[in-house]
C-alpha positions as CSV (number, residue, x, y, z in Angstrom):
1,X,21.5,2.4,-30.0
2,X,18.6,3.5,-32.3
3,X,19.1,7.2,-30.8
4,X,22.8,6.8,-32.4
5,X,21.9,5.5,-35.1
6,X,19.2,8.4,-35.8
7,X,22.5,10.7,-35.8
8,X,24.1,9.6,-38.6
9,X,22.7,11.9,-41.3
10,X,19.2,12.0,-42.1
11,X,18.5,8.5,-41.4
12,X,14.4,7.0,-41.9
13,X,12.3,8.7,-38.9
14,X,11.7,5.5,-37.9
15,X,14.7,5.3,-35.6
16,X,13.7,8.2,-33.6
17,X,10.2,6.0,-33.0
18,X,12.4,2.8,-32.1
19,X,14.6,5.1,-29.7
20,X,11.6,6.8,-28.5
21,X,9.7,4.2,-27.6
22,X,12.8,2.4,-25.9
23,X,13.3,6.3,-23.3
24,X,9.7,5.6,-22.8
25,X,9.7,1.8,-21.8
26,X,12.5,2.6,-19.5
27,X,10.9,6.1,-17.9
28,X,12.8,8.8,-19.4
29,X,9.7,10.4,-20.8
30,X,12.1,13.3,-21.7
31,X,14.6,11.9,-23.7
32,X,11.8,10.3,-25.6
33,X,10.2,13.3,-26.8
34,X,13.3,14.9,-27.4
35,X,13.3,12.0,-30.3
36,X,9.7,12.7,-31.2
37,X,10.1,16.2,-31.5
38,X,13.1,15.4,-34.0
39,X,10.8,12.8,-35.8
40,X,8.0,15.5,-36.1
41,X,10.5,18.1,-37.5
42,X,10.9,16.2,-40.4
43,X,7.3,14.6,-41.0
44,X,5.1,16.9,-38.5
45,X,1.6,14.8,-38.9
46,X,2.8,11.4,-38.9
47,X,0.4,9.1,-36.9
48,X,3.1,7.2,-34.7
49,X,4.9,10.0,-33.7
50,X,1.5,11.6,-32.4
51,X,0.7,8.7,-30.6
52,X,4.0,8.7,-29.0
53,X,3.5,12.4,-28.0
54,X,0.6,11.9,-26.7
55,X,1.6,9.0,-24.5
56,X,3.9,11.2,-23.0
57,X,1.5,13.7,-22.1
58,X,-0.9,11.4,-20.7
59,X,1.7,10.2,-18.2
60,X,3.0,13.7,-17.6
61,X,-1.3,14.3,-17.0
62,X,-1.5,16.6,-19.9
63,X,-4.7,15.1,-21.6
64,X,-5.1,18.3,-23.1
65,X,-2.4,18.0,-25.4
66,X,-2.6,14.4,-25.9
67,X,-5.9,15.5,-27.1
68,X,-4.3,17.5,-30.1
69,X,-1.8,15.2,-30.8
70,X,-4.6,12.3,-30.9
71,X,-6.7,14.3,-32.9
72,X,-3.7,15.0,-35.8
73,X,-3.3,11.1,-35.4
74,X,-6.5,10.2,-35.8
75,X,-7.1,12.8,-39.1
76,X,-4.2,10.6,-40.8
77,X,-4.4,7.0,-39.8
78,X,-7.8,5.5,-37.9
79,X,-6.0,3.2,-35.6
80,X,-8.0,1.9,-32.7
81,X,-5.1,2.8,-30.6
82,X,-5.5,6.3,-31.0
83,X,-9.2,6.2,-30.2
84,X,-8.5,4.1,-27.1
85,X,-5.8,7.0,-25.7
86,X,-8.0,9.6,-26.6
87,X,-10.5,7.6,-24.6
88,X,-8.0,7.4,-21.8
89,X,-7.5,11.5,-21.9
90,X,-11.6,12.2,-21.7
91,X,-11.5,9.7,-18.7
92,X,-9.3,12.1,-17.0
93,X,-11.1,15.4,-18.2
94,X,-14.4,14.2,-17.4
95,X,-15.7,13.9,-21.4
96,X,-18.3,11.3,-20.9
97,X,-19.9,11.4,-24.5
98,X,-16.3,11.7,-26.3
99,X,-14.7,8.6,-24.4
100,X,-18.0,6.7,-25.4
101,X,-17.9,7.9,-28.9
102,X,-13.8,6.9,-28.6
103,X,-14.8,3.5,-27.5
104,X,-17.8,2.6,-30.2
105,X,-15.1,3.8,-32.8
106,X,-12.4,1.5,-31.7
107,X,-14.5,-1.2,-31.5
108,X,-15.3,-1.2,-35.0
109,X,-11.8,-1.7,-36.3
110,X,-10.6,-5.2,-37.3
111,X,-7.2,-4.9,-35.2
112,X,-8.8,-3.7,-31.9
113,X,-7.6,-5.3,-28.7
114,X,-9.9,-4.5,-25.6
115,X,-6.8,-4.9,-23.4
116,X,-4.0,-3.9,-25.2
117,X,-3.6,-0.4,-23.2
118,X,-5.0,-1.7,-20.1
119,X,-1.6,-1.5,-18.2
120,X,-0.8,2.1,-19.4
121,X,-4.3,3.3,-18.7
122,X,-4.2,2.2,-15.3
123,X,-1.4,3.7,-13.4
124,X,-2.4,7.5,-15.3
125,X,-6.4,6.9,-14.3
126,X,-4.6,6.0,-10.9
127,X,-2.9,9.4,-10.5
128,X,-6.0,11.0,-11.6
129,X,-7.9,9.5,-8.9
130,X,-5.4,10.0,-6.3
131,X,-5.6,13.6,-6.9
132,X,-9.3,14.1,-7.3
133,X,-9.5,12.5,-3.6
134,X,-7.0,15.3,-2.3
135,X,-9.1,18.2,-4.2
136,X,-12.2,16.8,-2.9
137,X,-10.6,16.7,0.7
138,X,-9.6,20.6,0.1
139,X,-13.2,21.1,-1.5
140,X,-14.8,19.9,2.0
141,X,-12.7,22.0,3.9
142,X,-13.8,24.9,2.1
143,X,-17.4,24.1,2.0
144,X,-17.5,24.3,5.9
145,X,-15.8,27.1,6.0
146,X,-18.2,28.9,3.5
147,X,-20.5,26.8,2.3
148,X,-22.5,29.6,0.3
149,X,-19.7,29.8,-2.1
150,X,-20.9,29.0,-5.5
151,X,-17.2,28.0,-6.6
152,X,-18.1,24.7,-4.2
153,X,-20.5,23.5,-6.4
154,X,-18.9,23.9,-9.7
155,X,-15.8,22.2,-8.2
156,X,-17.7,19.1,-7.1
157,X,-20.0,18.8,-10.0
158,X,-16.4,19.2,-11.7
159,X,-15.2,16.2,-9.9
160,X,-18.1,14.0,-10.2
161,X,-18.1,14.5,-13.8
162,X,-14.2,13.3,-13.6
163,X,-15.3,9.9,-11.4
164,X,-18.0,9.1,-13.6
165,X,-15.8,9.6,-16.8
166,X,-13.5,7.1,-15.2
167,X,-16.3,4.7,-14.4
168,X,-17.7,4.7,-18.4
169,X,-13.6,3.6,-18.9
170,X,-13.7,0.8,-16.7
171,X,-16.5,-0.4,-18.3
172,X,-15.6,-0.2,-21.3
173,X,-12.2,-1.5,-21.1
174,X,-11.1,-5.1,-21.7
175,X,-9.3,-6.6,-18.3
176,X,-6.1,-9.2,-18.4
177,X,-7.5,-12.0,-16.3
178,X,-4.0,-11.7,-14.0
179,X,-5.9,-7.8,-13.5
180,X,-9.2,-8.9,-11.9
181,X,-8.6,-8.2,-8.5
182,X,-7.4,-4.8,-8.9
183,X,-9.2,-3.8,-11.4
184,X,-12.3,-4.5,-9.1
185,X,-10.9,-2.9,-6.5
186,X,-9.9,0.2,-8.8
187,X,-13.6,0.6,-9.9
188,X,-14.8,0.2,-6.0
189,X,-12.5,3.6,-5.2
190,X,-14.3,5.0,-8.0
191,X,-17.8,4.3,-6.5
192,X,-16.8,5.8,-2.7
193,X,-15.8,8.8,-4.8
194,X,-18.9,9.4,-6.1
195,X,-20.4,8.7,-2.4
196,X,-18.4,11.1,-0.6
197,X,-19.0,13.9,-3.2
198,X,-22.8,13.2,-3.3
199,X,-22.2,13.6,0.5
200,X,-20.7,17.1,-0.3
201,X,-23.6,18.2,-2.5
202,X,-25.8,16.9,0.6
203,X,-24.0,19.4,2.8
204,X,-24.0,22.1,0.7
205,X,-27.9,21.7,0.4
206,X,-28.8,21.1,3.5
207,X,-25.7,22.3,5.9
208,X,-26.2,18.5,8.2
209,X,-23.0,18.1,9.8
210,X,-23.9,14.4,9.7
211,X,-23.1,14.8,6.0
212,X,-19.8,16.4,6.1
213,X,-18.6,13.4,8.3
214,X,-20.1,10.7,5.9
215,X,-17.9,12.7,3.2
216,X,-14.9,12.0,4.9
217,X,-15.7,8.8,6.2
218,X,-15.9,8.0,2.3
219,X,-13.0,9.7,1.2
220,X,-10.8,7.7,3.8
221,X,-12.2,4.7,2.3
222,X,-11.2,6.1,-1.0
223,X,-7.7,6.8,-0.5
224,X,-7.7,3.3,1.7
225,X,-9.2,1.2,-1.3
226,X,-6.4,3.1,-4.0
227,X,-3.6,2.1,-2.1
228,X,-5.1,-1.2,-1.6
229,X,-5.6,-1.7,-5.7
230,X,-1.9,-0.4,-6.7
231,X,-0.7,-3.1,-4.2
232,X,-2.5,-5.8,-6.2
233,X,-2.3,-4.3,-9.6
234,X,2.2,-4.2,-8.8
235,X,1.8,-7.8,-7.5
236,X,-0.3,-8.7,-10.4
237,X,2.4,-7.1,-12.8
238,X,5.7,-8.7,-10.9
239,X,7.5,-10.9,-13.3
240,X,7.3,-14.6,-12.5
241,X,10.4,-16.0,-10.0
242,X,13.0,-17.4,-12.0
């Protein structure tokens, strides 16, 4: 209704926000920015609309851009919010010292709520993770193959840089008591992560096939502990029986 309404003339921008964040709540990332991209047409630096955008992004795992957006937002309007998703973008790139800097800032404003982005932090940090297991898988494989190839070491340093970014988050974050569980659970994948690839930089040292199998071991554990934390965090999130 507020994406109708946003056709009849040139109505407040505001109703491409209200029909944007409505495509969003229901999935249809597209059809929100579609209304974004109207809204920034006609006001190109407002702060909502940048936030918006660079929700979108972060689901769509473009961190990179929800940087810029954040970064326009943040220029007009210091809302905790945006330093809390430009937090949540660092996590995923690996910036340790700009998602701690993102944090101290939040916490300084009067209308920061630890927890408020909790459940859209989660599922993107969750895709992150699940793919930094399968590149680390695919790095392993490589390294036995060749494991004098300098792009090995780059790659896992790349990663463990990633895994700790994403540990900083978690403890930074504020956690919905009904979260504990996964939320534990989440930081415990994190942890074998950072095992496993300390196994790879073991192997590439050293060349112990002993090594190579504790890196897997670990990254079974990994993948075995995610699955085990969306379980509990979609439980945790199931609306109450009526």
């Amino acid at each position: 209704e507020a994406a109708d309404v946003a056709t009849w003339g040139t109505p407040p921008a505001d109703w491409r926000l209200r029909a944007a964040r409505a495509y969003l709540a229901a999935g249809d990332s597209g059809k929100a920015r579609t209304q974004l991209n109207e809204a920034v047409a006609r006001e190109p630096d407002a702060p909502e609309t940048r936030r918006l955008l660079a929700q979108i992004a972060l689901v769509e795992l473009e961190p990179l851009v929800a940087i810029e957006h954040l970064d326009v937002a943040i220029r007009r309007d210091a809302n905790p919010d945006g330093y809390v998703l430009r937090a949540i973008a660092r996590a995923m790139l690996g910036g340790l010292d700009g998602l701690m800097s993102d944090w101290h800032q939040a916490k300084l404003m009067p209308k920061f709520d630890a927890t408020a982005r909790y459940k859209f932090a989660m599922p993107v940090l969750d895709r992150v993770t699940a793919a930094d297991i399968t590149e680390t898988r695919d790095l392993l494989a490589r390294c036995v193959v060749n494991r004098a190839n300098p792009a090995n070491a780059e790659t896992r340093d790349r990663l463990e840089k990633r895994v700790k970014a994403r540990l900083a988050y978690l403890s930074e974050t504020g956690v919905p008591v009904a979260n504990m569980k996964s939320f534990d659970r989440f930081g415990l994948v994190q942890r074998v992560l950072v095992q496993s690839l300390q196994s790879v930089a073991d192997f590439l040292d050293n060349g112990d096939t002993d090594t190579a199998t504790e890196a897997r071991i670990d990254l079974g554990e990994a993948l075995k502990q995610l699955n085990t934390a969306r379980e509990l965090f979609a439980a945790e999130n199931e609306s109450p029986a009526k």
